[in-house]
PDB file of the backbone (N, CA, C, O) and the ligand in Angstrom, with CONECT records:
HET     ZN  A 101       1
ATOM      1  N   UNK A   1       0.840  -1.211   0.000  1.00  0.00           N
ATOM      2  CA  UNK A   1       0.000   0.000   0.000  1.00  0.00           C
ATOM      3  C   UNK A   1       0.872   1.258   0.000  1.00  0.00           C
ATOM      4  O   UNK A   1       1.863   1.254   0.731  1.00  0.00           O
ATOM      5  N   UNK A   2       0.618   2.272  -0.705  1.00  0.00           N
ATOM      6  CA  UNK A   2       1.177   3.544  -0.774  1.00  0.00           C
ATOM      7  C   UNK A   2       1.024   4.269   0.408  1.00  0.00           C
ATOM      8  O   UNK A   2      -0.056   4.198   0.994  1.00  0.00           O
ATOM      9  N   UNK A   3       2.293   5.234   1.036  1.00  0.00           N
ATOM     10  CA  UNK A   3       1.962   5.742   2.009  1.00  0.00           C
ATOM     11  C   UNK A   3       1.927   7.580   1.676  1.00  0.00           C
ATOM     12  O   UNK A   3       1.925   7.862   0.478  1.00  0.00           O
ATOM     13  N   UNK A   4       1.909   8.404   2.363  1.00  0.00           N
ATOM     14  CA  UNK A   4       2.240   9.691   2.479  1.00  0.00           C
ATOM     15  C   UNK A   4       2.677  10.174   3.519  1.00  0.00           C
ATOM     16  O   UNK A   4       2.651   9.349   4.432  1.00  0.00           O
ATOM     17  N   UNK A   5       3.015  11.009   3.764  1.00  0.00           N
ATOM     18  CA  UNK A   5       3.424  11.776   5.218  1.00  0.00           C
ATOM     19  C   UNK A   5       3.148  13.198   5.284  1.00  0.00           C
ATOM     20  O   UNK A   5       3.699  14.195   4.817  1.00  0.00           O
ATOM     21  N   UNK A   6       2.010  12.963   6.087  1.00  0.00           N
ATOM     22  CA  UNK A   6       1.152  14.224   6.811  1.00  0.00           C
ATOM     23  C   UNK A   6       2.239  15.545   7.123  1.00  0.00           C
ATOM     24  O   UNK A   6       3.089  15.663   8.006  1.00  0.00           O
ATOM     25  N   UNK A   7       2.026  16.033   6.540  1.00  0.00           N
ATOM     26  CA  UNK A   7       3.264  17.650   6.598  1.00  0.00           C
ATOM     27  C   UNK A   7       2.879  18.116   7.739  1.00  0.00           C
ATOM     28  O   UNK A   7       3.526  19.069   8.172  1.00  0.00           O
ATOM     29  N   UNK A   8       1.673  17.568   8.596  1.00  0.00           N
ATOM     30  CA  UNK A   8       1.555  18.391   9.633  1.00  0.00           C
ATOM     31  C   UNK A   8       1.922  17.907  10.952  1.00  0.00           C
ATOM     32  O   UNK A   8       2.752  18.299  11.773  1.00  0.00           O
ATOM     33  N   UNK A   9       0.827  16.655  10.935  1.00  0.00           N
ATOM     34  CA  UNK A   9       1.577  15.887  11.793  1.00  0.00           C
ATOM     35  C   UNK A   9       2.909  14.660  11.914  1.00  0.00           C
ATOM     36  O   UNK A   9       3.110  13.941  12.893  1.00  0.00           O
ATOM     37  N   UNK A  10       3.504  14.675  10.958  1.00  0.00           N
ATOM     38  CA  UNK A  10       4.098  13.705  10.053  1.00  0.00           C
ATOM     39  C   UNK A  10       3.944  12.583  10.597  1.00  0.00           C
ATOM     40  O   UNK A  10       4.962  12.036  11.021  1.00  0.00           O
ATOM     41  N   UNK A  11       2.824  11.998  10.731  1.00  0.00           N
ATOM     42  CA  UNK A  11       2.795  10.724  10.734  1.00  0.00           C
ATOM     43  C   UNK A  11       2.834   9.971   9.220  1.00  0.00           C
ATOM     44  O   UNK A  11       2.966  10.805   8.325  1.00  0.00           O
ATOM     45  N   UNK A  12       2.749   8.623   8.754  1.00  0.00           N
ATOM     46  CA  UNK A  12       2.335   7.868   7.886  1.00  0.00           C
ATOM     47  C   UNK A  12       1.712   7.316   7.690  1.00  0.00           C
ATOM     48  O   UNK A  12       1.700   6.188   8.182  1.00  0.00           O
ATOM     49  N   UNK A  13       0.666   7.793   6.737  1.00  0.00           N
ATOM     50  CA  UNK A  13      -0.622   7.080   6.706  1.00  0.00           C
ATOM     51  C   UNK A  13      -1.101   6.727   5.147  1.00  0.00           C
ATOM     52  O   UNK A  13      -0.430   7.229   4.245  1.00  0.00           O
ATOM     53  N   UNK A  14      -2.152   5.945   4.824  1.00  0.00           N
ATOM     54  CA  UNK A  14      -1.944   5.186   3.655  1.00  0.00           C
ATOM     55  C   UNK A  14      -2.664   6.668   2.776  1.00  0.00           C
ATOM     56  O   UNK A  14      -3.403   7.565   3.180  1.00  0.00           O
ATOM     57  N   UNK A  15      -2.069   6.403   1.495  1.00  0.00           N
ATOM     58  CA  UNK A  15      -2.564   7.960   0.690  1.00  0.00           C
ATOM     59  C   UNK A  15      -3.820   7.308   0.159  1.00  0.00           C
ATOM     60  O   UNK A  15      -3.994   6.750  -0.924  1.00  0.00           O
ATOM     61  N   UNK A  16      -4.907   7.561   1.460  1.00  0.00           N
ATOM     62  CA  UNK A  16      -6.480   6.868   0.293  1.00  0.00           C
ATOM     63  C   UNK A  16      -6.849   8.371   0.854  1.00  0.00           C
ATOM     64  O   UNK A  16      -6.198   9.158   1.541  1.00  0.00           O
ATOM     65  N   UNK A  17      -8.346   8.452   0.194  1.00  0.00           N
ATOM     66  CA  UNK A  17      -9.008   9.284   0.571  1.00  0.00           C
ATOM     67  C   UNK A  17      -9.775   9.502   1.863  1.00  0.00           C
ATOM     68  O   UNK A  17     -10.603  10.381   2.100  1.00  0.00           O
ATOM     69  N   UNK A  18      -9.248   8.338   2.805  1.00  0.00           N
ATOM     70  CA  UNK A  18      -9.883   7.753   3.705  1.00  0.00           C
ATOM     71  C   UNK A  18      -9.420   8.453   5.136  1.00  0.00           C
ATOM     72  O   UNK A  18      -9.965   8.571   6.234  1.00  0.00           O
ATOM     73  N   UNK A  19      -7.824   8.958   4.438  1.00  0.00           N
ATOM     74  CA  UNK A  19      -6.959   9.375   5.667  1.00  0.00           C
ATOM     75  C   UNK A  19      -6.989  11.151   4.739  1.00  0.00           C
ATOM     76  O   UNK A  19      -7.022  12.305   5.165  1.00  0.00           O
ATOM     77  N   UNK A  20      -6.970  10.787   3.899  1.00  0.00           N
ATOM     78  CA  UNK A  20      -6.754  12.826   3.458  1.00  0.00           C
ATOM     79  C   UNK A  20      -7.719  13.117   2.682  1.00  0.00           C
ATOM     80  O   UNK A  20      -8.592  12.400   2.192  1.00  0.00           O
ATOM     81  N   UNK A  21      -7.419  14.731   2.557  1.00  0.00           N
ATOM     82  CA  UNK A  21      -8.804  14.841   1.740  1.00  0.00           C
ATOM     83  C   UNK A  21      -8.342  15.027   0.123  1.00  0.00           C
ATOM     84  O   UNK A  21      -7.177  15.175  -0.247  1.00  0.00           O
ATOM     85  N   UNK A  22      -9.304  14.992  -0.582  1.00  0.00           N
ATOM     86  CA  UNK A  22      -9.326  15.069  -1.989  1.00  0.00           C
ATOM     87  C   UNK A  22      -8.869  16.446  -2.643  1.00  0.00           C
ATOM     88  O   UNK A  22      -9.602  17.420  -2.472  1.00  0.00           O
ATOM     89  N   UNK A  23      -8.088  16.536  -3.137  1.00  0.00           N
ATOM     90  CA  UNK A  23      -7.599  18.244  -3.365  1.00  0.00           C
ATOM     91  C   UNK A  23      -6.709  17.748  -4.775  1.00  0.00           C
ATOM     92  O   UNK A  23      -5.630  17.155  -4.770  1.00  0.00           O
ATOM     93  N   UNK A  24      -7.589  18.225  -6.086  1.00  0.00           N
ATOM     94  CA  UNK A  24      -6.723  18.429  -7.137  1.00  0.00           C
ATOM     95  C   UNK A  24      -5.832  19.249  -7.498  1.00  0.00           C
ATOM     96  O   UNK A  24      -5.194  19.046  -8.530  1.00  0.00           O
ATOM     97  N   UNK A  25      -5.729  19.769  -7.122  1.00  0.00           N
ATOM     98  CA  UNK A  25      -4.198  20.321  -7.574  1.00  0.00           C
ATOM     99  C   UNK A  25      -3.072  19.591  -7.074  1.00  0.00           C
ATOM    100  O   UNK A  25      -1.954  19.986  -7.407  1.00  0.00           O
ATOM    101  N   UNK A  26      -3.200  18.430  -6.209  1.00  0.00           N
ATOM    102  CA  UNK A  26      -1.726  18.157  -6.084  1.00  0.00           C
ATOM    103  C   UNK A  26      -1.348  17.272  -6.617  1.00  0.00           C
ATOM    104  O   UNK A  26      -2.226  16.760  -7.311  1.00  0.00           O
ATOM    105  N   UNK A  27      -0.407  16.781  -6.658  1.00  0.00           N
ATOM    106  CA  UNK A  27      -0.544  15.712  -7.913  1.00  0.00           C
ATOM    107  C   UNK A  27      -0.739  14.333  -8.264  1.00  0.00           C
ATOM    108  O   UNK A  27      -0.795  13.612  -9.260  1.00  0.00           O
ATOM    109  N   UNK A  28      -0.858  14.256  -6.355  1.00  0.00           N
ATOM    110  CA  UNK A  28      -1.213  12.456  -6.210  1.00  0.00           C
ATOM    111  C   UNK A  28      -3.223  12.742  -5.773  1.00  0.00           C
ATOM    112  O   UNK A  28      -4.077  11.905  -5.481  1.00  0.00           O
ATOM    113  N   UNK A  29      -3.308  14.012  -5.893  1.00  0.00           N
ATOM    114  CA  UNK A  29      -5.049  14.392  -5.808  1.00  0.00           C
ATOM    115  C   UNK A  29      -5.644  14.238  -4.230  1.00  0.00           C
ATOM    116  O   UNK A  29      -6.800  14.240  -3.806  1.00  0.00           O
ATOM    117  N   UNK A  30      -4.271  14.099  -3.517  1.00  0.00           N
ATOM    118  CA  UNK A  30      -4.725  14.185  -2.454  1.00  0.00           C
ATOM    119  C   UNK A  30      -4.426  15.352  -1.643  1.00  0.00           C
ATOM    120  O   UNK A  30      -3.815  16.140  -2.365  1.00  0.00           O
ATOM    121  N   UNK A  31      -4.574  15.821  -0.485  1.00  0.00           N
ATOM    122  CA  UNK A  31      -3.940  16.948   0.303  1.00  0.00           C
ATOM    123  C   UNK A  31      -2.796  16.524   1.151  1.00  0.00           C
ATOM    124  O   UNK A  31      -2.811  15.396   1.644  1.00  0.00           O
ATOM    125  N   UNK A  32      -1.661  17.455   1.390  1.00  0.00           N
ATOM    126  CA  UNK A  32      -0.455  17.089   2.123  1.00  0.00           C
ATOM    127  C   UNK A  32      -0.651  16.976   3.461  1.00  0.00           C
ATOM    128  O   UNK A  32       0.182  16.488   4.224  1.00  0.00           O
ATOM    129  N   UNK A  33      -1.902  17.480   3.843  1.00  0.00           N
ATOM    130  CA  UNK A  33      -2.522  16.935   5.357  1.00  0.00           C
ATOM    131  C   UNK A  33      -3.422  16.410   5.479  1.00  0.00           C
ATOM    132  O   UNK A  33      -4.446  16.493   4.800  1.00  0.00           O
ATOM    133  N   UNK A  34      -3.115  15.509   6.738  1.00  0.00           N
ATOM    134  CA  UNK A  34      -4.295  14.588   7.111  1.00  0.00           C
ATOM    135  C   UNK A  34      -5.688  15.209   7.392  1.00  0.00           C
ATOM    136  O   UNK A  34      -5.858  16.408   7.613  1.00  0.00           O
ATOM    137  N   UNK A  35      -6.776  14.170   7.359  1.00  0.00           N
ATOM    138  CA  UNK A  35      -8.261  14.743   8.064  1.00  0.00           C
ATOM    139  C   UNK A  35      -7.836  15.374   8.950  1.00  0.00           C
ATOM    140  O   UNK A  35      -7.849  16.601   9.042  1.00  0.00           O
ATOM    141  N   UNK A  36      -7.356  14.503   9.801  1.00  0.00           N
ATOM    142  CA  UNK A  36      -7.190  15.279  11.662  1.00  0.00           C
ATOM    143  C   UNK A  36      -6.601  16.749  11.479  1.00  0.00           C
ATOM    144  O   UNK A  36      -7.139  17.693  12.058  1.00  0.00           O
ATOM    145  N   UNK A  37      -5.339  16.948  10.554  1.00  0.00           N
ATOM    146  CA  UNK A  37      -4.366  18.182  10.708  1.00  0.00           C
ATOM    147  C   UNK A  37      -5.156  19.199   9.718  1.00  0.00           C
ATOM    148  O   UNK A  37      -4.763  20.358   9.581  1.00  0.00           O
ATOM    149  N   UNK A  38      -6.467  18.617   8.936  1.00  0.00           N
ATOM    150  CA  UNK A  38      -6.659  19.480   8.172  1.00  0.00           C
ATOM    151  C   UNK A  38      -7.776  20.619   8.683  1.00  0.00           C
ATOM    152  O   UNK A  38      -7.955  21.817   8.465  1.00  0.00           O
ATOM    153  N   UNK A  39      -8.566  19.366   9.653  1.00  0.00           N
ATOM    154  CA  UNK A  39      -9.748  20.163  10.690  1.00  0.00           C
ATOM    155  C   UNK A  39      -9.197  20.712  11.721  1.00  0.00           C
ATOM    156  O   UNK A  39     -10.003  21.423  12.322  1.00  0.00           O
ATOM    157  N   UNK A  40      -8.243  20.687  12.148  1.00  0.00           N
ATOM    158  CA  UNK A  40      -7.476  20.926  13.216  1.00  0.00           C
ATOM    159  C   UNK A  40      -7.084  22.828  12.958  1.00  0.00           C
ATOM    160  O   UNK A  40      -7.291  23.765  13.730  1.00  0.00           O
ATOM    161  N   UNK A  41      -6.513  22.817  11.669  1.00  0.00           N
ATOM    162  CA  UNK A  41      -5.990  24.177  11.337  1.00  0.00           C
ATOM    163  C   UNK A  41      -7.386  24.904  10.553  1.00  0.00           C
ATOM    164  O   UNK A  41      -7.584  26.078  10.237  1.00  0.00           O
ATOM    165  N   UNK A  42      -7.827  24.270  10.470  1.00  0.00           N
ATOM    166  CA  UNK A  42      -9.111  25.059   9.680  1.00  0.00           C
ATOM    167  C   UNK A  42     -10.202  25.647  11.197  1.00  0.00           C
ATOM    168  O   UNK A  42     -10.822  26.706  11.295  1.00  0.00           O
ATOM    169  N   UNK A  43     -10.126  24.800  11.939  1.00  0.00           N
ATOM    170  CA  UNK A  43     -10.572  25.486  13.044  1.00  0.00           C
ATOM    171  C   UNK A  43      -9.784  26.722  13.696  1.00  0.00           C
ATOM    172  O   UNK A  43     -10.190  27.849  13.979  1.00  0.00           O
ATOM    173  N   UNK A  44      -8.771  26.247  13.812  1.00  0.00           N
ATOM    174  CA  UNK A  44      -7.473  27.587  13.933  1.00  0.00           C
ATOM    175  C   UNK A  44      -7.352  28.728  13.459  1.00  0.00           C
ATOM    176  O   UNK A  44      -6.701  29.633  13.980  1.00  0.00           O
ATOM    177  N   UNK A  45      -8.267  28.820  11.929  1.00  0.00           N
ATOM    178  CA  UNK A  45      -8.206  29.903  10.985  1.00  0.00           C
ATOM    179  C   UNK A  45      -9.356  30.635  11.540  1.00  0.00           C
ATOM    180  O   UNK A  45      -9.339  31.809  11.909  1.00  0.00           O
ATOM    181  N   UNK A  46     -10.325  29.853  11.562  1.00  0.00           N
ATOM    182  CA  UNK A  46     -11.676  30.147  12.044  1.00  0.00           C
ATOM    183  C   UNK A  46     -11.567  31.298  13.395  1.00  0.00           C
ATOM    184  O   UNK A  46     -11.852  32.494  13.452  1.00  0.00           O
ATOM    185  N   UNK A  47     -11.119  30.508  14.241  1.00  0.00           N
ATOM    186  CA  UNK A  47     -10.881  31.181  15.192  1.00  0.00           C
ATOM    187  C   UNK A  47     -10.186  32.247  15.248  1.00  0.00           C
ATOM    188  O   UNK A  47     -10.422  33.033  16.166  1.00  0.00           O
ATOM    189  N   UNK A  48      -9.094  32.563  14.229  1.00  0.00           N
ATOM    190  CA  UNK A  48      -7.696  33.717  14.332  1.00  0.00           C
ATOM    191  C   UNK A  48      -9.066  34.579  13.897  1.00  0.00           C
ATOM    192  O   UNK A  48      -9.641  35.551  14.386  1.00  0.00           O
ATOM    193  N   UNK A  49      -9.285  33.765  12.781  1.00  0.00           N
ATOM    194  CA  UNK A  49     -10.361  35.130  11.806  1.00  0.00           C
ATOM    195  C   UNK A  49     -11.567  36.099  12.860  1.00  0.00           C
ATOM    196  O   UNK A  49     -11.635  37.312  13.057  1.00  0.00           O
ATOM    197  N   UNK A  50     -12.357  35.031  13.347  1.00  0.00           N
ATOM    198  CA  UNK A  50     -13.265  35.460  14.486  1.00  0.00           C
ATOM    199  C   UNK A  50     -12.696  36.456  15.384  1.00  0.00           C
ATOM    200  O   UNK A  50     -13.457  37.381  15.669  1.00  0.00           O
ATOM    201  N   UNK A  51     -11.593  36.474  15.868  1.00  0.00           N
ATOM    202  CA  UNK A  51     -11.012  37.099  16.867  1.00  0.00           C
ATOM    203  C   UNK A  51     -10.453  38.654  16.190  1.00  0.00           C
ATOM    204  O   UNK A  51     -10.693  39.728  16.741  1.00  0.00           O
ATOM    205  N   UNK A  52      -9.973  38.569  15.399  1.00  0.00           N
ATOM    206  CA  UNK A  52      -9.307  39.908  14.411  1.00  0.00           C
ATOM    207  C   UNK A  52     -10.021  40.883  14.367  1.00  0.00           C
ATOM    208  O   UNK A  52      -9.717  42.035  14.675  1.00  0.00           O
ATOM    209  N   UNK A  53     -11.901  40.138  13.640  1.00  0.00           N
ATOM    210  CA  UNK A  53     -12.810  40.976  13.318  1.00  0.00           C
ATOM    211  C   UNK A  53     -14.180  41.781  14.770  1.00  0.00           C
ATOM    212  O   UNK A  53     -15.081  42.613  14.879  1.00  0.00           O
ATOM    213  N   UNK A  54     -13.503  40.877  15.460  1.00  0.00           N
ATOM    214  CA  UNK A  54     -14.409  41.215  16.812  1.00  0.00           C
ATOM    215  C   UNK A  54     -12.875  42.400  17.520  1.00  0.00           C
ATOM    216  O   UNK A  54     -13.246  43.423  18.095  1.00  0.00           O
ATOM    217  N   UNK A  55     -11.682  42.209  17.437  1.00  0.00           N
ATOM    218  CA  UNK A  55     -10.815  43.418  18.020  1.00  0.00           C
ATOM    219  C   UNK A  55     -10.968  44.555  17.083  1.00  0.00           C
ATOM    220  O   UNK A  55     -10.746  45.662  17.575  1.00  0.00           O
ATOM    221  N   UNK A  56     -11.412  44.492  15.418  1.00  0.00           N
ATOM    222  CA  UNK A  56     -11.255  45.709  14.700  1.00  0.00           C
ATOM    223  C   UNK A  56     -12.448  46.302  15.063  1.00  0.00           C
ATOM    224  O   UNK A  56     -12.423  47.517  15.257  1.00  0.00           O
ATOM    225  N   UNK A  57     -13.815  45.515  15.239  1.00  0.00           N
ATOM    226  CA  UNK A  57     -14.957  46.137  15.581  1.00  0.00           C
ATOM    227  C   UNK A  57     -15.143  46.821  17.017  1.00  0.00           C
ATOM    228  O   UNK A  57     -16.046  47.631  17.224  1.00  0.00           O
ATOM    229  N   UNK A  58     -14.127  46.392  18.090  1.00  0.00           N
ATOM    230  CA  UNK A  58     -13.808  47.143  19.101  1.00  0.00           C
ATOM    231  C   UNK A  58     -13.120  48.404  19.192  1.00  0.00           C
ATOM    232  O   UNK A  58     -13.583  49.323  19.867  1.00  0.00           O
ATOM    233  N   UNK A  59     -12.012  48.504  18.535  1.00  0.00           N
ATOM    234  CA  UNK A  59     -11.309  49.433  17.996  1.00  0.00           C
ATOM    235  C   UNK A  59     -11.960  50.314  17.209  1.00  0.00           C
ATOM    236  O   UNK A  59     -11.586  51.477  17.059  1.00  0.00           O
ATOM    237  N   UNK A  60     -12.987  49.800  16.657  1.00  0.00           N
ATOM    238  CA  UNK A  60     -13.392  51.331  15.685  1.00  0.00           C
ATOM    239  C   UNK A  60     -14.299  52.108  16.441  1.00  0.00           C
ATOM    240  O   UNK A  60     -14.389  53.331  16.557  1.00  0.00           O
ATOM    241  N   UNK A  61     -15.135  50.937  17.067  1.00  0.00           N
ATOM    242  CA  UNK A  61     -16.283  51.784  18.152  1.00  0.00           C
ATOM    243  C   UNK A  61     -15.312  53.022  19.225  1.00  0.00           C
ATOM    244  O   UNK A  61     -15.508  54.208  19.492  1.00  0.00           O
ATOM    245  N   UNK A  62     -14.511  52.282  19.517  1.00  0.00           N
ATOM    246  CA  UNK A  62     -13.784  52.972  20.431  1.00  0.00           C
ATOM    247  C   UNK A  62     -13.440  54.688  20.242  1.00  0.00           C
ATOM    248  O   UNK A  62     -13.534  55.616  21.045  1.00  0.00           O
ATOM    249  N   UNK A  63     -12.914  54.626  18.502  1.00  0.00           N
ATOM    250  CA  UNK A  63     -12.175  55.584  18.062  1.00  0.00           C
ATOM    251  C   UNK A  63     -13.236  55.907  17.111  1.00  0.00           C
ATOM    252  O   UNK A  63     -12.865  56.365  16.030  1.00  0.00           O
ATOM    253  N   UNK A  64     -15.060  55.682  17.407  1.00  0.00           N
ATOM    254  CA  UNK A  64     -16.126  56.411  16.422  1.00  0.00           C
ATOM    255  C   UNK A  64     -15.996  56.549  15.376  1.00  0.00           C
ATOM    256  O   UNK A  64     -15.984  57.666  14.858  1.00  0.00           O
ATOM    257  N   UNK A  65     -15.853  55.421  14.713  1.00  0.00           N
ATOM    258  CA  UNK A  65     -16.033  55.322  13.474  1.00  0.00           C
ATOM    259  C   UNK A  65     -16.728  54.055  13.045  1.00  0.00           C
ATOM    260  O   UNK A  65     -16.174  52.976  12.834  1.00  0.00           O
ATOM    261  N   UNK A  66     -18.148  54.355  12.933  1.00  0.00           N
ATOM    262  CA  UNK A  66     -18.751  52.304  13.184  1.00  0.00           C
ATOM    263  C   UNK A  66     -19.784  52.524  11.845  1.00  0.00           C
ATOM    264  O   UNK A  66     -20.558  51.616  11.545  1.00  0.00           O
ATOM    265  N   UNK A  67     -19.743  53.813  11.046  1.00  0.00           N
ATOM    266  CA  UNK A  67     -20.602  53.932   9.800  1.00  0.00           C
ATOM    267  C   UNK A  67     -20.036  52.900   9.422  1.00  0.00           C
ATOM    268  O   UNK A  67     -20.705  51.880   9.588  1.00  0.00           O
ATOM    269  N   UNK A  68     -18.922  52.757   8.914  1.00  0.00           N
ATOM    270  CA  UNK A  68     -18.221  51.747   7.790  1.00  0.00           C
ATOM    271  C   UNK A  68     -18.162  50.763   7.903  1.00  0.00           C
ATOM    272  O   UNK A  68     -17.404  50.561   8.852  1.00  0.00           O
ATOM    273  N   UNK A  69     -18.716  49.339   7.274  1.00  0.00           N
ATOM    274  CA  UNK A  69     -18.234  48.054   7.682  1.00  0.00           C
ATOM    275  C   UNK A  69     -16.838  47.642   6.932  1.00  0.00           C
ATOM    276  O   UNK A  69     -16.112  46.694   7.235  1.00  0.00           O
ATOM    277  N   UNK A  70     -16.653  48.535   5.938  1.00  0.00           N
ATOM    278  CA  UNK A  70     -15.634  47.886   5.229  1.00  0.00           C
ATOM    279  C   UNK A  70     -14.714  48.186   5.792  1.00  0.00           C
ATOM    280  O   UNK A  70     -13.852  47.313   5.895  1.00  0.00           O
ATOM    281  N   UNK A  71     -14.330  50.105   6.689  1.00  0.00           N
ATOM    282  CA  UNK A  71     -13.860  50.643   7.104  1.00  0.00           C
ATOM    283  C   UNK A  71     -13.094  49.810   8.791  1.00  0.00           C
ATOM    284  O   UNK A  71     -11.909  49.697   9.104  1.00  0.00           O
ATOM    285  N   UNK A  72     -14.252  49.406   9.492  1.00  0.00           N
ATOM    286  CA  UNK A  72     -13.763  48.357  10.085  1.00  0.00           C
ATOM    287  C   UNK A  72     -12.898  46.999  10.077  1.00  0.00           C
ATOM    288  O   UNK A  72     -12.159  46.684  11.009  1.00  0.00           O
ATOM    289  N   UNK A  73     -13.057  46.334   9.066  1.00  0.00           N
ATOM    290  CA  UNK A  73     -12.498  45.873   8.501  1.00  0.00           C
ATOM    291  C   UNK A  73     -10.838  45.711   7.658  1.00  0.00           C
ATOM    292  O   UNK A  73     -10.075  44.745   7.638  1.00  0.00           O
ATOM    293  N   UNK A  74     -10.732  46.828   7.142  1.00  0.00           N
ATOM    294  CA  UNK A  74      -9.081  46.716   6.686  1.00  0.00           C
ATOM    295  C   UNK A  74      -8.793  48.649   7.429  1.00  0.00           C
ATOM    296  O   UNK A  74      -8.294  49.604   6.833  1.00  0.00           O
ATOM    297  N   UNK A  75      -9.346  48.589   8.872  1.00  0.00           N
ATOM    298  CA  UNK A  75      -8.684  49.423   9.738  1.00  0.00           C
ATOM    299  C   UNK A  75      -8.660  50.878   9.073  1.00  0.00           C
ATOM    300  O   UNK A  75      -7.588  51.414   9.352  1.00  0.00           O
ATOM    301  N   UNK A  76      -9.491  51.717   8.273  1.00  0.00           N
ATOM    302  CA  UNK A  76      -9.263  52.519   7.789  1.00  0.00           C
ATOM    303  C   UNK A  76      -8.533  53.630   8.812  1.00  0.00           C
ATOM    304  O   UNK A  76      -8.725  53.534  10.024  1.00  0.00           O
ATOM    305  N   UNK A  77      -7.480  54.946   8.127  1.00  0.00           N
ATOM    306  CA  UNK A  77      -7.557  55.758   9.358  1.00  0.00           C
ATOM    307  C   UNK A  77      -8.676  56.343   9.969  1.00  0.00           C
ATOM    308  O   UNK A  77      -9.812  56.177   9.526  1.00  0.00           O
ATOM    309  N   UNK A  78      -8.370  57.154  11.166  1.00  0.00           N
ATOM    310  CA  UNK A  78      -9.824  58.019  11.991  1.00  0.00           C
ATOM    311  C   UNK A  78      -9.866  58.857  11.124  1.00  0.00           C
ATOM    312  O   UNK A  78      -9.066  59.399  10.361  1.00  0.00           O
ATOM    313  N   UNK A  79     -11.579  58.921  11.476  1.00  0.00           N
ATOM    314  CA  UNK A  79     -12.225  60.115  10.462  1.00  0.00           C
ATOM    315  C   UNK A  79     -12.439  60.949  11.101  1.00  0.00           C
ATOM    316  O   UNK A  79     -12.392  60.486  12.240  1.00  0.00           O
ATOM    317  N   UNK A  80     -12.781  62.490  11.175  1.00  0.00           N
ATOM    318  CA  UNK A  80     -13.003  63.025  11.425  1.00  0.00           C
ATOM    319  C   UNK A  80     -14.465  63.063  12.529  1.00  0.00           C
ATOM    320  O   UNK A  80     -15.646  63.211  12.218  1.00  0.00           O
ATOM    321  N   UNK A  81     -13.966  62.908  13.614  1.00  0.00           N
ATOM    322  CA  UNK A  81     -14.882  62.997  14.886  1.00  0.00           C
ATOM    323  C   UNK A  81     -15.916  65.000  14.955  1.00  0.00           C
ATOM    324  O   UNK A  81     -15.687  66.198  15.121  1.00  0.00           O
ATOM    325  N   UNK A  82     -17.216  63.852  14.639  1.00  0.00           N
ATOM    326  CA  UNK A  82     -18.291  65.366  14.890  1.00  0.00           C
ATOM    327  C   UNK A  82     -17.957  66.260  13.739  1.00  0.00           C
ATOM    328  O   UNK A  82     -18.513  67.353  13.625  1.00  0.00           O
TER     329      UNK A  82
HETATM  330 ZN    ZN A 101      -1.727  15.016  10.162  1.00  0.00          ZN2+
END
């Protein structure tokens, strides 16, 4: 049986679809991480992301500027208060 090695966790596990997920672009069509390492960091993202957009939305209230969602978002400078 063919193996691979999980870039994340490097273990060795057999390259089915059983242990990774399906991702064409690579070239054995599988992903270089396992299920486990793949839900693992995708929750991780989730979370960084969640957290970023709840400190920029603190930060803008703070410094009155909460018209903008986009503005919140990629931190525009302060606008002109009043
Ligand atoms: Zn892994």
């Amino acid at each position: 049986m063919n193996t691979k090695i999980c870039s994340g966790c490097k273990r060795e596990l057999p390259n089915t679809a059983e242990y990774f997920y399906r991702c064409r672009t690579y070239e054995d069509g599988l992903f270089t991480r396992c299920k486990v390492c793949s839900a693992a960091s995708d929750r991780a993202w989730r979370r960084r992301r969640k957290g970023r957009i709840i400190r920029l939305r603190i930060k803008a209230k703070r410094e009155g500027y909460r018209r903008s969602r986009i503005g919140e978002l990629i931190g525009l400078p302060k606008l002109h208060q009043n």
